[in-house]
Residue, then its C-alpha position, 0 to 999 in steps of 0.5 A: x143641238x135643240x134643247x130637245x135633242x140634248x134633253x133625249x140624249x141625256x135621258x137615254x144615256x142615263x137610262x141606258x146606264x142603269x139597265x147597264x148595271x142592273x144586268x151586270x153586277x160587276x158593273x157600279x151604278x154610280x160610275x156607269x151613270x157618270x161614264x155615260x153622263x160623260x159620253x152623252x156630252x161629248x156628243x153633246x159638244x162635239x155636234x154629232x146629231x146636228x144633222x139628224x132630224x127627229x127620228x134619225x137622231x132618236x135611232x142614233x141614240x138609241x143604237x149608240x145606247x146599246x153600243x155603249x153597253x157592248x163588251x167591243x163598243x168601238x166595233x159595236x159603233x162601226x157595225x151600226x155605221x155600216x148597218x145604216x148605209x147598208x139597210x136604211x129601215x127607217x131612216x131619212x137620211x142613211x149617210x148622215x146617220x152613217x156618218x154621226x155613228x162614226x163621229x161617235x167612233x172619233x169623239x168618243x174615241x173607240 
């Protein structure tokens, strides 16, 4: 993965955690960062935005942010992985976005 793309990763999860435990007060800061912070490198490592260019990855992240975040995360995924091979939107490349939401589902394991 391009310095790049892990760089936007980490920055969007970390993000992402934050906003997490702002609006939910049941949820500590500290160990919402350090799940997300995991997260962000299994992804990382487990090359799941390989295939995307800049755009498709940056939807990815952003979709995986909000699943994340989801009470049903696994479900909240696979309903982004059927989203993009339905209604493409913006994307280039709908069946590898499809296809990187569920690796998410497996690496993550939802």
């Amino acid at each position: 993965m391009p310095d790049l793309t892990r760089d936007l990763l980490l920055a969007r999860f970390r993000a992402a955690a934050e906003a997490v435990a702002r609006e939910r007060p049941d949820v500590d800061a500290d160990a919402a960062r350090e799940v997300f912070a995991e997260a962000a490198g299994l992804l990382h490592d487990g090359l799941v935005l390989d295939d995307l260019d800049d755009a498709d990855t940056a939807a990815v992240v952003e979709g995986l942010c909000a699943a994340l975040a989801d009470p049903d995360p696994g479900a909240a995924v696979r309903a982004l992985a059927r989203a993009a091979g339905d209604d493409p939107g913006d994307l280039s490349d709908r069946e590898a976005v499809a296809a990187a939401y569920l690796s998410a589902t497996r690496v993550l394991q939802l």
